[in-house]
PDB file with one MODEL, atoms N, CA, C and O in Angstrom:
MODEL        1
ATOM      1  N   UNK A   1       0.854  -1.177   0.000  1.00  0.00           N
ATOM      2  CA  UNK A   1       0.000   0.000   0.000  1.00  0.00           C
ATOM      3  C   UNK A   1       0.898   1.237   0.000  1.00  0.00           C
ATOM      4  O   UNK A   1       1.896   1.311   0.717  1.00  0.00           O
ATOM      5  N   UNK A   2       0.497   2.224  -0.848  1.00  0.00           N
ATOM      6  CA  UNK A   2       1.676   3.339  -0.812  1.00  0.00           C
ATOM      7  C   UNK A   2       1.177   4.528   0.034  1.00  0.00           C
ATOM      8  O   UNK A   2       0.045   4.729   0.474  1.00  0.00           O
ATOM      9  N   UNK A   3       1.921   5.019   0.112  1.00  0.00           N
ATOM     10  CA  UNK A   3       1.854   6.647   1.451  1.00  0.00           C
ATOM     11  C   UNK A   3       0.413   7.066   0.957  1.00  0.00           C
ATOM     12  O   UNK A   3      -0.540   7.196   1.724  1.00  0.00           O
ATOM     13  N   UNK A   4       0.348   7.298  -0.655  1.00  0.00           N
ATOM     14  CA  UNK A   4      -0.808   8.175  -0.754  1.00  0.00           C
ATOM     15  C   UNK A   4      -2.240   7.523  -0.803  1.00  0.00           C
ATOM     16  O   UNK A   4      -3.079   8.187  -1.413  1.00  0.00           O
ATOM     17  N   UNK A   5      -2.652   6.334  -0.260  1.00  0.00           N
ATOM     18  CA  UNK A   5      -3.629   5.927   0.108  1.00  0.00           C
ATOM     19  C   UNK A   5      -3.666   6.022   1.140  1.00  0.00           C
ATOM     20  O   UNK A   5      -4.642   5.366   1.505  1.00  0.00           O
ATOM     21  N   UNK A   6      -3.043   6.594   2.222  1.00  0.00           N
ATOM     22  CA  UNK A   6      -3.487   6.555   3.515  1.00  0.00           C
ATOM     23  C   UNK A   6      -3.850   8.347   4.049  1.00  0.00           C
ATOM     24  O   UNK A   6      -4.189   8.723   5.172  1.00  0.00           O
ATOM     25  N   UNK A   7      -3.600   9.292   2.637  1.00  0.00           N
ATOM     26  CA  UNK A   7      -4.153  10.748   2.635  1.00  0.00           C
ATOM     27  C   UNK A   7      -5.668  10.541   2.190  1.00  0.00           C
ATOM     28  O   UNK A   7      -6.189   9.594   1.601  1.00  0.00           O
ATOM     29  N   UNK A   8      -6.122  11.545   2.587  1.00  0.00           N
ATOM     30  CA  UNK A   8      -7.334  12.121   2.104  1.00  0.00           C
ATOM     31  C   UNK A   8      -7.088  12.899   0.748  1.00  0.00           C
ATOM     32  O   UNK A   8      -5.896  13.182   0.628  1.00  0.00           O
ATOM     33  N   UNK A   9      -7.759  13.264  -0.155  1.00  0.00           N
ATOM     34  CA  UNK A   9      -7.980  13.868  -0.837  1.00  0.00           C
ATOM     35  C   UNK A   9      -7.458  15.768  -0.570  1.00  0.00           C
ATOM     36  O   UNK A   9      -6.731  16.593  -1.124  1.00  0.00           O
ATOM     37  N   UNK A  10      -8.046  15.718   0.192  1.00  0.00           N
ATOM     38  CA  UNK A  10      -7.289  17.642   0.879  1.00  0.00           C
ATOM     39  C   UNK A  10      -6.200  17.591   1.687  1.00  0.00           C
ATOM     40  O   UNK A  10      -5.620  18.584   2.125  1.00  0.00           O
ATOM     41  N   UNK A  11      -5.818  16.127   1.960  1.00  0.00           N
ATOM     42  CA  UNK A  11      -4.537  15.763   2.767  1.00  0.00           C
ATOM     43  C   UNK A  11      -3.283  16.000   1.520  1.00  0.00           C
ATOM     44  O   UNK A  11      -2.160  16.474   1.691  1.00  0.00           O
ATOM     45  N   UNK A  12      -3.786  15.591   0.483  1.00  0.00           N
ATOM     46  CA  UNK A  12      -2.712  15.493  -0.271  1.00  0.00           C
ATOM     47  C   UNK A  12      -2.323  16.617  -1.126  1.00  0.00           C
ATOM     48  O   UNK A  12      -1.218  16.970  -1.538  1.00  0.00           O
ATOM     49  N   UNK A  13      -3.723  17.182  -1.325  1.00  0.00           N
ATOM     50  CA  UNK A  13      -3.346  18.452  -2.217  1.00  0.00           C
ATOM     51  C   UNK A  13      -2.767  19.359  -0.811  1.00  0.00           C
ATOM     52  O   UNK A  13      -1.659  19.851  -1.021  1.00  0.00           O
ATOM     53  N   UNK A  14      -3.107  19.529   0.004  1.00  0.00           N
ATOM     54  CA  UNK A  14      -2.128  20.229   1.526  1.00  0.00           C
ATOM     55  C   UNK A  14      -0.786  20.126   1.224  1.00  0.00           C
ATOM     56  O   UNK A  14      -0.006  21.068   1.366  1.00  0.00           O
ATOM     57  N   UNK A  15      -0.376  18.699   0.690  1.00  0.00           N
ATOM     58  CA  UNK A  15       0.777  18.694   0.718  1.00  0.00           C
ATOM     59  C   UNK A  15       1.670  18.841  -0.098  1.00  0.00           C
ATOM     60  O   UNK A  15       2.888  18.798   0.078  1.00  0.00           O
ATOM     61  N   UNK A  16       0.863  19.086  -1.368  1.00  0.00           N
ATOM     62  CA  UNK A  16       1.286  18.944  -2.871  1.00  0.00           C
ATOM     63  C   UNK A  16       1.423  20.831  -3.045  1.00  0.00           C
ATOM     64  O   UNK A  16       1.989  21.204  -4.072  1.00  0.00           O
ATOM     65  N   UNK A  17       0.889  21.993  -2.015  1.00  0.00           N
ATOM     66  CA  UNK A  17       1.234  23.047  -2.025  1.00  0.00           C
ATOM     67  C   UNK A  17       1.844  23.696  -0.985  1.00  0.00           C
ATOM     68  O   UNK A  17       2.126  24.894  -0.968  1.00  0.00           O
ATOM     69  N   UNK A  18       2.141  22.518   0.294  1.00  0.00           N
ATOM     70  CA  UNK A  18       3.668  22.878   0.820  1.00  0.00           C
ATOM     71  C   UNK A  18       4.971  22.601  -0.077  1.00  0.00           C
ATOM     72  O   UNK A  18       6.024  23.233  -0.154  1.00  0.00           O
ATOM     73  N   UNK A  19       4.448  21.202  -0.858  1.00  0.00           N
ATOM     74  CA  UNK A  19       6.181  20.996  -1.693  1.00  0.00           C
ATOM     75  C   UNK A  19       6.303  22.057  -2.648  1.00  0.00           C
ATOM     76  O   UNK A  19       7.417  22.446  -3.001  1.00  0.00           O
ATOM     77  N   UNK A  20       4.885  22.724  -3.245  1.00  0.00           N
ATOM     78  CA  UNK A  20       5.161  23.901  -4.643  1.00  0.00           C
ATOM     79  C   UNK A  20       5.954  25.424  -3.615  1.00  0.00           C
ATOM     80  O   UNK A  20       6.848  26.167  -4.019  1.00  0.00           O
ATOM     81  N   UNK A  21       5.290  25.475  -2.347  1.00  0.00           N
ATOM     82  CA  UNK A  21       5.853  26.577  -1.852  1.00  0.00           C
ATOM     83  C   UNK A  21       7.353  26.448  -1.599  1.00  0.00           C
ATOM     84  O   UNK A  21       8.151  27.365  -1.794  1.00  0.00           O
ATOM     85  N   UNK A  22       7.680  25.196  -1.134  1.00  0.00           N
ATOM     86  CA  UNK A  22       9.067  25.246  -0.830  1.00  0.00           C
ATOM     87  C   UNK A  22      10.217  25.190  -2.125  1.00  0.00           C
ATOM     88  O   UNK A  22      11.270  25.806  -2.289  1.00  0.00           O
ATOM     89  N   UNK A  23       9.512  24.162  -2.956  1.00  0.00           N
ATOM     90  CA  UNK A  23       9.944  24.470  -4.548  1.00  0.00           C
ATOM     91  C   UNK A  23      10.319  25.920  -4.785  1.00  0.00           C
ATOM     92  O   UNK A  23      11.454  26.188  -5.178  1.00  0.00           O
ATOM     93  N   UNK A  24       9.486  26.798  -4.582  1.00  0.00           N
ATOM     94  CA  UNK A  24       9.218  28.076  -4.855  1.00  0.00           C
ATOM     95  C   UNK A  24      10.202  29.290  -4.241  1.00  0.00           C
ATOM     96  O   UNK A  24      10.471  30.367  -4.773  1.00  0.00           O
ATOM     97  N   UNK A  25      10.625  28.794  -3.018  1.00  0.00           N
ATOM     98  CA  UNK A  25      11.285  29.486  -2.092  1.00  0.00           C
ATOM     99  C   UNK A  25      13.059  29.634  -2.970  1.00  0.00           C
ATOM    100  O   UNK A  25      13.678  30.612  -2.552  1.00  0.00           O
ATOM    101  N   UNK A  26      13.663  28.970  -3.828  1.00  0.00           N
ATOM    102  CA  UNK A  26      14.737  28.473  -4.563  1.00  0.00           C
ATOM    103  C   UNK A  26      16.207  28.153  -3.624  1.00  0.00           C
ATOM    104  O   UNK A  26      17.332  28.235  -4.118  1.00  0.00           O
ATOM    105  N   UNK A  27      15.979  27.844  -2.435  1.00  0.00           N
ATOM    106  CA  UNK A  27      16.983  27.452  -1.549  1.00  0.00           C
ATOM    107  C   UNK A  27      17.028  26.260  -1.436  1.00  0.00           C
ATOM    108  O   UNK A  27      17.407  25.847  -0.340  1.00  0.00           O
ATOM    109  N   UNK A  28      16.704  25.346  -2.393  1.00  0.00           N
ATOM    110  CA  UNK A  28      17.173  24.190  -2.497  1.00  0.00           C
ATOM    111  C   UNK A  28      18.607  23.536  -3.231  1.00  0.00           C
ATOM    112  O   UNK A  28      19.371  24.080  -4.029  1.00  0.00           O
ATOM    113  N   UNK A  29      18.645  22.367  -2.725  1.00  0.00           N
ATOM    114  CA  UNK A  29      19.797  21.734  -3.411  1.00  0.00           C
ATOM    115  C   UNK A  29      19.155  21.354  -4.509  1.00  0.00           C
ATOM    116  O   UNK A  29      18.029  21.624  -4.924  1.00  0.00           O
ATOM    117  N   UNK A  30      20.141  20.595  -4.989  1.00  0.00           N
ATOM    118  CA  UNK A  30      19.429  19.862  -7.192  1.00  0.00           C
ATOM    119  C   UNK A  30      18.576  18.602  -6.347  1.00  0.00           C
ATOM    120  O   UNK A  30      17.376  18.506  -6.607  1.00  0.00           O
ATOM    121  N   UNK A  31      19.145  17.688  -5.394  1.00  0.00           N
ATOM    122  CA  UNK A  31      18.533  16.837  -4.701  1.00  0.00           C
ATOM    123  C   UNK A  31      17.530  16.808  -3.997  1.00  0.00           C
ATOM    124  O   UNK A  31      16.676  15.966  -3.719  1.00  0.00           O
ATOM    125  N   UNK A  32      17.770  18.002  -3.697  1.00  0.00           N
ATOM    126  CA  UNK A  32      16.409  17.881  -2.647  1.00  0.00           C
ATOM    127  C   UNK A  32      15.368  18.239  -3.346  1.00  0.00           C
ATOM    128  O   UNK A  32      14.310  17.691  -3.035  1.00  0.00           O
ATOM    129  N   UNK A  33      15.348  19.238  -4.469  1.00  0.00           N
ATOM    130  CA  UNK A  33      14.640  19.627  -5.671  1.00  0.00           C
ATOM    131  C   UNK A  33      14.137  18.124  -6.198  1.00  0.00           C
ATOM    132  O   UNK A  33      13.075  17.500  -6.189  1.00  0.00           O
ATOM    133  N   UNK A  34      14.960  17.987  -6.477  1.00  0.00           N
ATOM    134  CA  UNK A  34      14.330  16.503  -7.404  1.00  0.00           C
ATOM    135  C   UNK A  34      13.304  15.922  -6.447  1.00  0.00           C
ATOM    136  O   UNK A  34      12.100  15.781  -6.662  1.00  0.00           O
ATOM    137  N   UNK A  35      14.140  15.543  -5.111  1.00  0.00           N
ATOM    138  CA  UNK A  35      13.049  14.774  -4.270  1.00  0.00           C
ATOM    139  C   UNK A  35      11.780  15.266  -4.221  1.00  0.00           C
ATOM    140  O   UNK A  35      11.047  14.495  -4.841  1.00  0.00           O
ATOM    141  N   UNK A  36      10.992  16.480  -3.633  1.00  0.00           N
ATOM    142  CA  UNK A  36      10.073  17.213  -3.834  1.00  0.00           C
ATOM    143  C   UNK A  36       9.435  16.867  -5.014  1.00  0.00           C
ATOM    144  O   UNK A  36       8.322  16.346  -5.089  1.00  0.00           O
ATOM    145  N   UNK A  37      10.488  17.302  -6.343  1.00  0.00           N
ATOM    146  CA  UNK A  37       9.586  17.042  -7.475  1.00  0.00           C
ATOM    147  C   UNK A  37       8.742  15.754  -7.799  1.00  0.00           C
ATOM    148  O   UNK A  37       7.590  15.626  -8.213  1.00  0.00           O
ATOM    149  N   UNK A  38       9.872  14.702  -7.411  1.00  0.00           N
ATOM    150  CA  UNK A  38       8.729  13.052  -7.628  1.00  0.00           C
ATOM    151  C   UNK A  38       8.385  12.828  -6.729  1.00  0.00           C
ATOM    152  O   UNK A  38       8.306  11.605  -6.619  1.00  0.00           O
ATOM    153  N   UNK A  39       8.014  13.440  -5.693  1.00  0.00           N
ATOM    154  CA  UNK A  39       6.813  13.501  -4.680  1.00  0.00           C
ATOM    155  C   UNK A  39       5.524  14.100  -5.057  1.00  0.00           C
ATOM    156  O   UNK A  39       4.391  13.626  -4.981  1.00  0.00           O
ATOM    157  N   UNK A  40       6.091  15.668  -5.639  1.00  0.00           N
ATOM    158  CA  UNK A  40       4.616  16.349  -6.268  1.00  0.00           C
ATOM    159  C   UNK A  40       4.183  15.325  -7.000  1.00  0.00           C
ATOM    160  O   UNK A  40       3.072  14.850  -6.764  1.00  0.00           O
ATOM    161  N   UNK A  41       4.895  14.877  -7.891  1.00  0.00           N
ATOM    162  CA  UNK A  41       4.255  14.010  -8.826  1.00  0.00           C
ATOM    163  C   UNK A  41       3.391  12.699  -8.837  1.00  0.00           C
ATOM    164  O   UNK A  41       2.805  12.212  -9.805  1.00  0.00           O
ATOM    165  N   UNK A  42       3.450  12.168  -7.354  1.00  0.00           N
ATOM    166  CA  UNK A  42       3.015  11.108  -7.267  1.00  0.00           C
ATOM    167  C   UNK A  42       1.871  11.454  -6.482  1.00  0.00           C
ATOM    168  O   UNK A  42       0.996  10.594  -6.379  1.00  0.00           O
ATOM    169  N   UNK A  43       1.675  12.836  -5.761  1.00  0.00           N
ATOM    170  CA  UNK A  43       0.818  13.417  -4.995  1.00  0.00           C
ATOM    171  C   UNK A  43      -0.375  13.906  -6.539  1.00  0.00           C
ATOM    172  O   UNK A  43      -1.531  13.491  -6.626  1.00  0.00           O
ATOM    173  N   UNK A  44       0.029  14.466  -7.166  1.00  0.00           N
ATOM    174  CA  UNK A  44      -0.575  14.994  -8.748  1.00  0.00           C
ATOM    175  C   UNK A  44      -1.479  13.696  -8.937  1.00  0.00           C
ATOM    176  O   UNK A  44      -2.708  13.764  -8.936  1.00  0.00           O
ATOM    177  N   UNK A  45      -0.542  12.120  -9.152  1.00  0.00           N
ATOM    178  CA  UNK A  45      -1.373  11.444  -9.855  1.00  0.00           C
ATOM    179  C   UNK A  45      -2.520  11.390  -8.821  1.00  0.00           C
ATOM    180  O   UNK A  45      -3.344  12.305  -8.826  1.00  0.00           O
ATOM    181  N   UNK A  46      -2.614  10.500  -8.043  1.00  0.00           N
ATOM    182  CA  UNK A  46      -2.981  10.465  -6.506  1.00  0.00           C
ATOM    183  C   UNK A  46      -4.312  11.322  -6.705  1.00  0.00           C
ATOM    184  O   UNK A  46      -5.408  10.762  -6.684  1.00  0.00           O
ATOM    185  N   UNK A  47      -4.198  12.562  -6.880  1.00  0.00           N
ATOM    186  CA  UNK A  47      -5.217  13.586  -6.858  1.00  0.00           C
ATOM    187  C   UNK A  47      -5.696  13.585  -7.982  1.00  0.00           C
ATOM    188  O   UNK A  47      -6.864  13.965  -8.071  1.00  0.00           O
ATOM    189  N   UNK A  48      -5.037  13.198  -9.126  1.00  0.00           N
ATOM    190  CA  UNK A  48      -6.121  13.343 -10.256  1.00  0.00           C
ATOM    191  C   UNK A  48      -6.914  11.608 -10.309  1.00  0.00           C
ATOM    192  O   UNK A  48      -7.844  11.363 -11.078  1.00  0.00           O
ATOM    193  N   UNK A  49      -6.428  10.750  -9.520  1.00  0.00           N
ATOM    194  CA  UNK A  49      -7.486   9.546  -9.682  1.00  0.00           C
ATOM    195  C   UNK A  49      -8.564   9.668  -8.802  1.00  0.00           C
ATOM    196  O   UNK A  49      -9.663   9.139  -8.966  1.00  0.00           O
ATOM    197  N   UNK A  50      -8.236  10.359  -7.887  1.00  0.00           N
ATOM    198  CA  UNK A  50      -9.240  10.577  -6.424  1.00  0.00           C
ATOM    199  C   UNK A  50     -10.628  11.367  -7.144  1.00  0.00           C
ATOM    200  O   UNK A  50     -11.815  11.042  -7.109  1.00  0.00           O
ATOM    201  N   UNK A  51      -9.675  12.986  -8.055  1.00  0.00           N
ATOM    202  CA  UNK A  51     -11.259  13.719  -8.930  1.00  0.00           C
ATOM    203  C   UNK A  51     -11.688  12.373 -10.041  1.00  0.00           C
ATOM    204  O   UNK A  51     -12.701  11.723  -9.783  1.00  0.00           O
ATOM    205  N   UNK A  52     -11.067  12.118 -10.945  1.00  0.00           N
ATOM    206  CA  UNK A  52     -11.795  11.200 -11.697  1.00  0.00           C
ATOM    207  C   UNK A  52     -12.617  10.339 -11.305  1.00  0.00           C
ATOM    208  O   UNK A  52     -13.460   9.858 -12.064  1.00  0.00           O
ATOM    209  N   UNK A  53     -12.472   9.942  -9.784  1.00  0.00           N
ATOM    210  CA  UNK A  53     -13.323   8.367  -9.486  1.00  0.00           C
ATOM    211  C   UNK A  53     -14.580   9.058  -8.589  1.00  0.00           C
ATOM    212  O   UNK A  53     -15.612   8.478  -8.251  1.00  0.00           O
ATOM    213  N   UNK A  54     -14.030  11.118  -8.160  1.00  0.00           N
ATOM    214  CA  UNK A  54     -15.352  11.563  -7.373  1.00  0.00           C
ATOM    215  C   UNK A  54     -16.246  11.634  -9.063  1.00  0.00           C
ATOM    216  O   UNK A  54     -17.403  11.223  -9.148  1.00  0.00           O
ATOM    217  N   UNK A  55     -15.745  12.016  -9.881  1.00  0.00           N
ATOM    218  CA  UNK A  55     -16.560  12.412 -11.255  1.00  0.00           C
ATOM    219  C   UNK A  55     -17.451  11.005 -11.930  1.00  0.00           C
ATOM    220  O   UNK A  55     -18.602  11.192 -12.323  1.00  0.00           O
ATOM    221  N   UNK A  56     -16.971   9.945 -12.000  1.00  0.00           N
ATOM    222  CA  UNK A  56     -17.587   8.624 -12.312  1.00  0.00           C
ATOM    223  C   UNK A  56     -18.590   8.383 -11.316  1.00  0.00           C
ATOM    224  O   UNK A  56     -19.776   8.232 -11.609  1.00  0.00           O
ATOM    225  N   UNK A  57     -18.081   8.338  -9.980  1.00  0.00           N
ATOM    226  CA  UNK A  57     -19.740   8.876  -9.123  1.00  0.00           C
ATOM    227  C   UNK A  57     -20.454   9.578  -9.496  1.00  0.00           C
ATOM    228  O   UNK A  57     -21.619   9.194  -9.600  1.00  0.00           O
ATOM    229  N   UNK A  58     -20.186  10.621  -9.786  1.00  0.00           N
ATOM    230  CA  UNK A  58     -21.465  11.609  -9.615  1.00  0.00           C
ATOM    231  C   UNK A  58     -21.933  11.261 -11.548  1.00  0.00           C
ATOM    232  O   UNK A  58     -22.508  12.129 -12.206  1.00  0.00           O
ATOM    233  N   UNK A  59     -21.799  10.785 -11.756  1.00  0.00           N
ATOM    234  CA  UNK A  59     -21.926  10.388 -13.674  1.00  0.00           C
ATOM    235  C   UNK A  59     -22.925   9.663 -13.364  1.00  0.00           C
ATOM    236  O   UNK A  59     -24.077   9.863 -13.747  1.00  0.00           O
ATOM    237  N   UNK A  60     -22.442   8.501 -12.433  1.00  0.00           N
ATOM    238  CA  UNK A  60     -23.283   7.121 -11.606  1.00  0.00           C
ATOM    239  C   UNK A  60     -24.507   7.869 -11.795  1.00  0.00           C
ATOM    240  O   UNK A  60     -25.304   7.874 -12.733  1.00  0.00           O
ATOM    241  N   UNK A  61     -24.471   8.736 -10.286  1.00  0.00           N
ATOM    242  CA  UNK A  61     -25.754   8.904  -9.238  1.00  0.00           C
ATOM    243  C   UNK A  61     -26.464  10.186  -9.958  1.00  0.00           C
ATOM    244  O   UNK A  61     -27.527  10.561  -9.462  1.00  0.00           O
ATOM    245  N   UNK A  62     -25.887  10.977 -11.244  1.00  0.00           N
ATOM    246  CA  UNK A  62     -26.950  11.836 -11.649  1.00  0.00           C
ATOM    247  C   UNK A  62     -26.427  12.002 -13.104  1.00  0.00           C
ATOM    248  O   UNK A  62     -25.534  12.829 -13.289  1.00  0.00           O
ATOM    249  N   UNK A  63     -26.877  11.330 -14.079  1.00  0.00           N
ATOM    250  CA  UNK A  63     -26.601  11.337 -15.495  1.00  0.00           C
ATOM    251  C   UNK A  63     -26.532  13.025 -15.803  1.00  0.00           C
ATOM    252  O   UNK A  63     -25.734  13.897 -16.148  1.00  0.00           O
ATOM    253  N   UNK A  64     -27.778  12.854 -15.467  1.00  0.00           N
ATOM    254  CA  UNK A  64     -28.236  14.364 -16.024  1.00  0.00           C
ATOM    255  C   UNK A  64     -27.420  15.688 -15.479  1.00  0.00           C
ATOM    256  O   UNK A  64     -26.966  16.523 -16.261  1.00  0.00           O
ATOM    257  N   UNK A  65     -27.290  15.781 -14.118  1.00  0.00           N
ATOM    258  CA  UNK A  65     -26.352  16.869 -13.906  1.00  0.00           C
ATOM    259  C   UNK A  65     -25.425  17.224 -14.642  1.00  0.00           C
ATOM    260  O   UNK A  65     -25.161  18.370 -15.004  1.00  0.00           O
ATOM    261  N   UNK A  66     -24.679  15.871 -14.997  1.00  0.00           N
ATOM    262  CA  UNK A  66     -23.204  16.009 -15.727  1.00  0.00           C
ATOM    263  C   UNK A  66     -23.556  17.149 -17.035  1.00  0.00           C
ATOM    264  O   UNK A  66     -23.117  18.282 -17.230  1.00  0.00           O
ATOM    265  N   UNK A  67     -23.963  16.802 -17.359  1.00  0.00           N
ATOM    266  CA  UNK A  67     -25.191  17.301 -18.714  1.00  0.00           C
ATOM    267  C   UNK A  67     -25.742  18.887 -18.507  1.00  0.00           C
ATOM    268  O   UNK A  67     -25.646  19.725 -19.404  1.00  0.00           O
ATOM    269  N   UNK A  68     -26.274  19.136 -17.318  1.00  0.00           N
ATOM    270  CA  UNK A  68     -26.435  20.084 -16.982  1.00  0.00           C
ATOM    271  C   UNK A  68     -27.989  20.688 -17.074  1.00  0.00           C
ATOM    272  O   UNK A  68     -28.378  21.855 -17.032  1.00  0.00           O
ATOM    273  N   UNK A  69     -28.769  19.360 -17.223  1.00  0.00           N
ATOM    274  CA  UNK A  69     -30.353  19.543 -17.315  1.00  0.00           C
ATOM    275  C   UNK A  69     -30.609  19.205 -15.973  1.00  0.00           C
ATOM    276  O   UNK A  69     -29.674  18.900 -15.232  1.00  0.00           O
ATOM    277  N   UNK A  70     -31.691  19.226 -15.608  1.00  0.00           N
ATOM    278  CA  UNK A  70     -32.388  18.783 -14.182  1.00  0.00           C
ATOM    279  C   UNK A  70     -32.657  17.667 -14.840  1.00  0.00           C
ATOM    280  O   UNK A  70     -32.793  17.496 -16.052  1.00  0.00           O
ATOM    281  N   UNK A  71     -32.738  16.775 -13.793  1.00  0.00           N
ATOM    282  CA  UNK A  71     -33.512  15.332 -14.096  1.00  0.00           C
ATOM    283  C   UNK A  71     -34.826  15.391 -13.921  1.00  0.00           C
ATOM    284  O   UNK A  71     -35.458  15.906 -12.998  1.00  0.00           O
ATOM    285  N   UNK A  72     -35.532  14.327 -15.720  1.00  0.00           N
ATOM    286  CA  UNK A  72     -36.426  14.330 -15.540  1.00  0.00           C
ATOM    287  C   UNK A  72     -37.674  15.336 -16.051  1.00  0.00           C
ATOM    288  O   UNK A  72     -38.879  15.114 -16.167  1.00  0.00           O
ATOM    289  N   UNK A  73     -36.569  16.985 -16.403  1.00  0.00           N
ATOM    290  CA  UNK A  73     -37.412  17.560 -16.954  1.00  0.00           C
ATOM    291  C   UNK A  73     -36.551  18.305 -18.411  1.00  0.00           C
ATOM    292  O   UNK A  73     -35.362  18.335 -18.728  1.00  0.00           O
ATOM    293  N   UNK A  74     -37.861  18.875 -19.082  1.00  0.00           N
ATOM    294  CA  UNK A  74     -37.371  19.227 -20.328  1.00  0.00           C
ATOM    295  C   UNK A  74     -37.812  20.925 -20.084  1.00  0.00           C
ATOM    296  O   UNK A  74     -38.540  21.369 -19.196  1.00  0.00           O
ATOM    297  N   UNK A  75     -37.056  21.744 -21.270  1.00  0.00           N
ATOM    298  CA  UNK A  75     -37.072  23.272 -21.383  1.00  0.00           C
ATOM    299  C   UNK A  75     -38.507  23.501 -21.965  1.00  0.00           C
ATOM    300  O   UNK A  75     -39.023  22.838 -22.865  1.00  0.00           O
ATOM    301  N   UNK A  76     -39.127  24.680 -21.213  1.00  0.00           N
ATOM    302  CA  UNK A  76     -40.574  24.751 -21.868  1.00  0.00           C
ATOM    303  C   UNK A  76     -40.126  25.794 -23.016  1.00  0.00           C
ATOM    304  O   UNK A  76     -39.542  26.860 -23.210  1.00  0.00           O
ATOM    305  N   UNK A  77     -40.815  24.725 -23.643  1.00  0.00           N
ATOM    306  CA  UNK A  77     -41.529  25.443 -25.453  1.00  0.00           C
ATOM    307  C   UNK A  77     -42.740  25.928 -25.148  1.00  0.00           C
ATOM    308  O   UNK A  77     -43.485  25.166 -24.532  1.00  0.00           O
ATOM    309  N   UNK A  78     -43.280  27.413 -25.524  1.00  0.00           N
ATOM    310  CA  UNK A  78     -44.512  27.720 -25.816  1.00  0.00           C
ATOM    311  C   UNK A  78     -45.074  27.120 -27.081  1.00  0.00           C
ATOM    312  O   UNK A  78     -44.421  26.961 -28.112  1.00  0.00           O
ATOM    313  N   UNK A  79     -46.336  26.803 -26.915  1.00  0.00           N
ATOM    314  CA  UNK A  79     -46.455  26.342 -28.586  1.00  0.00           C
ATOM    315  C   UNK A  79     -47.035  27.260 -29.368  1.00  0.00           C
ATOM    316  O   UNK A  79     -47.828  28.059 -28.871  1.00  0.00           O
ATOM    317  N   UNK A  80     -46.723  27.284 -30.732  1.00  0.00           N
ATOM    318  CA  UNK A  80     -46.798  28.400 -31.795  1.00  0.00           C
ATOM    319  C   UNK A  80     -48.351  28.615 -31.815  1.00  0.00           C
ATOM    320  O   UNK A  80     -49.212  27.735 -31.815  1.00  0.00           O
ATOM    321  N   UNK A  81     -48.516  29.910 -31.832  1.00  0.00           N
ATOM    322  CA  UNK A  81     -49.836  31.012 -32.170  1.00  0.00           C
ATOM    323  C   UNK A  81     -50.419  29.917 -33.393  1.00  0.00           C
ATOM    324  O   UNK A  81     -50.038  29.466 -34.473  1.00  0.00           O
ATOM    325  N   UNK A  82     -51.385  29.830 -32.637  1.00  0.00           N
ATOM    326  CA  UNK A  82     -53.132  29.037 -33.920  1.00  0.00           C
ATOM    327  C   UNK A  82     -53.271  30.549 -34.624  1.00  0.00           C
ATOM    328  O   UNK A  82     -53.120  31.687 -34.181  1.00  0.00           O
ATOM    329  N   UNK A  83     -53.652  29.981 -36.010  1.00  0.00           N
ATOM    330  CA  UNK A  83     -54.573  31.820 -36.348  1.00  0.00           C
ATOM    331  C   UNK A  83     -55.874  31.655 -36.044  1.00  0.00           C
ATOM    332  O   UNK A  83     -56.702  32.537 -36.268  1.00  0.00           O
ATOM    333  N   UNK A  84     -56.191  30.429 -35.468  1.00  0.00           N
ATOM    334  CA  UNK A  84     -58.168  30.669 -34.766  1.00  0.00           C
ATOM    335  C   UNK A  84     -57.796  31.556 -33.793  1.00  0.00           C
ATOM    336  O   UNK A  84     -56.693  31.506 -33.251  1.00  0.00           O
ATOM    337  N   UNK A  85     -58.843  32.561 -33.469  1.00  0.00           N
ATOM    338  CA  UNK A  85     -58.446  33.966 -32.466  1.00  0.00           C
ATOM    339  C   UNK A  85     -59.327  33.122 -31.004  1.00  0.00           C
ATOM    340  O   UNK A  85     -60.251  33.812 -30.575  1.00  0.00           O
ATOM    341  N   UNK A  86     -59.157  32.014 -30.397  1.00  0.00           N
ATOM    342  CA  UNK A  86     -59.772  31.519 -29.255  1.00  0.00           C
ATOM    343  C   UNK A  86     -59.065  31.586 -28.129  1.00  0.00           C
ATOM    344  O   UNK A  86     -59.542  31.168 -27.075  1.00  0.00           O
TER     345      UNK A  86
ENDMDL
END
């Protein structure tokens, strides 16, 4: 089992923008740089399987949202003017 199954989802991105800040700071060695870097990176994948598998849920449990209709209902059409004057 690897480190990043035992984060949460906001556990990891937490940590994936302490390593960009310290990245950021440029007082690193080439090593320690690197290290950080294939850490972000494994924190990156980590977080992008965590959104993809929240997104296949919610695909699951509401077709239609994804879509962006309400479920269940359709856009009202008025229907076109009769020329009988009733």
């Amino acid at each position: 089992m690897s480190e990043e199954e035992h984060l949460t989802f906001e556990q990891a991105l937490a940590e994936l923008e302490q390593l960009v800040q310290e990245m950021e700071s440029g007082n690193l060695e080439l090593e320690r740089a690197l290290q950080l870097f294939e850490r972000g990176m494994e924190l990156v994948r980590y977080c992008n399987e965590q959104l993809e598998a929240a997104e296949l849920r919610v695909r699951q449990l509401a077709p239609d949202a994804v879509s962006g209709e309400e479920p269940g209902l359709t856009p009202f059409e008025p229907p076109e003017p009769s020329e009988e004057p009733w």
